[in-house]
Each structure stands twice: as C-alpha cells, then as structure tokens.
C-alpha positions as CSV (number, residue, x, y, z in Angstrom):
1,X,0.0,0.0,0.0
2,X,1.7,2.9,-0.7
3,X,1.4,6.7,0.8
4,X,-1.7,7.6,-1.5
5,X,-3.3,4.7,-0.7
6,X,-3.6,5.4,3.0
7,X,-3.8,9.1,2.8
8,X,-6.9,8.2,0.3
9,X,-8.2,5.2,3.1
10,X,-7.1,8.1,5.8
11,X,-9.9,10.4,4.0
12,X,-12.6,8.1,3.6
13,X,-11.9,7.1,7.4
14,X,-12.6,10.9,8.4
15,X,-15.9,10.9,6.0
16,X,-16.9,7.7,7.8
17,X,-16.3,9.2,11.3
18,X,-16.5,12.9,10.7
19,X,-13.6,14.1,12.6
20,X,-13.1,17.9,12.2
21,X,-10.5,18.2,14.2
22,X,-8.7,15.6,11.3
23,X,-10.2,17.0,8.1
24,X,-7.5,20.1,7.6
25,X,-4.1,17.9,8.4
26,X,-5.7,15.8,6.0
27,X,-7.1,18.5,3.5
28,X,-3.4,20.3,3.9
29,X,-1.6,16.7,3.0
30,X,-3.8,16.4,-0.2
31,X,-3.1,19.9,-1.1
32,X,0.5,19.1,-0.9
33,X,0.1,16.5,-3.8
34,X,-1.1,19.1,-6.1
35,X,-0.2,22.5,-7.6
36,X,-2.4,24.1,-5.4
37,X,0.8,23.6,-3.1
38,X,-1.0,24.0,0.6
39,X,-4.4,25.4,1.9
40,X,-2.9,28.8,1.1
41,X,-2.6,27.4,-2.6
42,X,-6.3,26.8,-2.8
43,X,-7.0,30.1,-0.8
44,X,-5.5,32.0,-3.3
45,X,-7.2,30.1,-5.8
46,X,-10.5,30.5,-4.5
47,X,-10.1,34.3,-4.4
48,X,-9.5,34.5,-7.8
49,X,-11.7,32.5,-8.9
50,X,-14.4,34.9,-7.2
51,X,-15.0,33.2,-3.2
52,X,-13.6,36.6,-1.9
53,X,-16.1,37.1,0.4
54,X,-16.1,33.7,1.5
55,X,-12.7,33.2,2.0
56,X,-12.1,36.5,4.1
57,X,-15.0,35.2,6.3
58,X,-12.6,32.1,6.8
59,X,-9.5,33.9,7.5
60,X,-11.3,36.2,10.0
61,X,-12.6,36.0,13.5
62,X,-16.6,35.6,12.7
63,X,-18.7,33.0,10.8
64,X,-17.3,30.9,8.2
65,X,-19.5,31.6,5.4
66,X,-20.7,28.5,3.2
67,X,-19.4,27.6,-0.3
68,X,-21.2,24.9,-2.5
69,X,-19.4,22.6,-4.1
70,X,-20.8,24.3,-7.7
71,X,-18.7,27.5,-6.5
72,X,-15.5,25.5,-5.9
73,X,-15.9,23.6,-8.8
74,X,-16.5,27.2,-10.9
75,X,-13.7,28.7,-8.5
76,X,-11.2,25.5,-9.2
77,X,-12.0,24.4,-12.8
78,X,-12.6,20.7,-13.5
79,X,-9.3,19.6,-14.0
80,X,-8.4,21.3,-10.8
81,X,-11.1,19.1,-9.4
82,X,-10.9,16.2,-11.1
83,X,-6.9,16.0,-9.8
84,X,-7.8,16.5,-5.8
85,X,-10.3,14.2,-6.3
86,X,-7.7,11.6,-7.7
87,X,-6.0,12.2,-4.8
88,X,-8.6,11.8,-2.3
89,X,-9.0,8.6,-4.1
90,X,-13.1,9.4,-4.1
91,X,-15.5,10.5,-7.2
92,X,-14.7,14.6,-7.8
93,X,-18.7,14.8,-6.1
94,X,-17.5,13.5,-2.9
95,X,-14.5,15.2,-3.0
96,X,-16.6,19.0,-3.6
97,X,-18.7,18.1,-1.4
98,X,-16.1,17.2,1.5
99,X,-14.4,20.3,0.7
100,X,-17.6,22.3,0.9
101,X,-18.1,21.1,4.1
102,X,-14.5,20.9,5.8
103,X,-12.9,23.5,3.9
104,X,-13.9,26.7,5.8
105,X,-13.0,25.2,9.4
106,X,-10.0,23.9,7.7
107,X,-9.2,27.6,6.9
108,X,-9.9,29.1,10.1
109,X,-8.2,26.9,12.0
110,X,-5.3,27.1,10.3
111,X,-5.2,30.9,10.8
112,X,-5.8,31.9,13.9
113,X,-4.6,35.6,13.8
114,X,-5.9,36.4,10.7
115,X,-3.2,34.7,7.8
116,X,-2.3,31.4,7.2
C-alpha cells in the first residue's frame, strides 16, 4: 500500500467518522500532492476565482460563510477538481462536497490571527 493509498483510506476514514478536528491535516496533506501547493494554494485560488467574500470570512474571527461545491468547482476548474479528487481517491462529487463542508473550518483553524 503505498502513501496515496492510505492518505486516500485516511480520507474516507474521516468521512466515515467525521472528525473535524482531522479534516484540515488531512485536506493540507492532499493539497500538498497538487499544484495548489498547501491550503494557502487553494486560498488563493478560491479568491481569484471569485470566493472573496467567503474566503475572508474564513480567515477572519466571525462565521465561516458557506461555499457549494458548484462554487468551488467554478472557482477551481474541472481539472483542478478532477486532480484532488484523484488524490482523495473518491469521485470529484464527494471530494466537492467534503471540501464544501470541511474547507472553511480547515481555513480558520489554520489561521488563527488572521493569515495562514
């Protein structure tokens, strides 16, 4: 089995069990697999790609506002998409959809003062 294999089985562990406090060591490893780079990779990403407001409500001290997995997939592009969801090792629906629902938290955990 090698490292994909059990980030991937890692994933769909977390899905199984939803463990936030898991999903953005696990979202950040993915990330790393890509050219995204890291959460700040996709942060970026997401801004240009329009999720401004929803990414600045991640980064700062209120409510996380919500993103659909139709605005990342518009945000990321498909082949964007369709590689993290290789990686997660789960169809690119599940993968938006995890990401819809983990990557917010995942963001404003990771930044705690404001910045990644």
């Amino acid at each position: 089995m090698g490292l994909l294999d059990s980030v991937a089985g890692a994933f769909r562990g977390v899905l199984g069990q939803s463990d936030p406090n898991a999903m953005p060591a696990l979202i950040s490893s993915i990330l790393g697999k890509t050219n995204l780079g890291d959460l700040g990779g996709i942060v970026a990403q997401l801004q240009q790609g329009g999720l401004g407001n929803q990414v600045a409500s991640w980064l700062g001290s209120g409510a996380n506002l919500p993103v659909s997995p139709e605005q990342l997939r518009g945000a990321l592009g498909n082949q964007q998409v369709q590689e993290l969801a290789a990686h997660f090792g789960v169809p690119v629906d599940a993968a938006l959809k995890m990401l819809s629902e983990h990557l917010p938290q995942a963001v404003d955990q990771a930044s705690p003062n404001g910045s990644l």
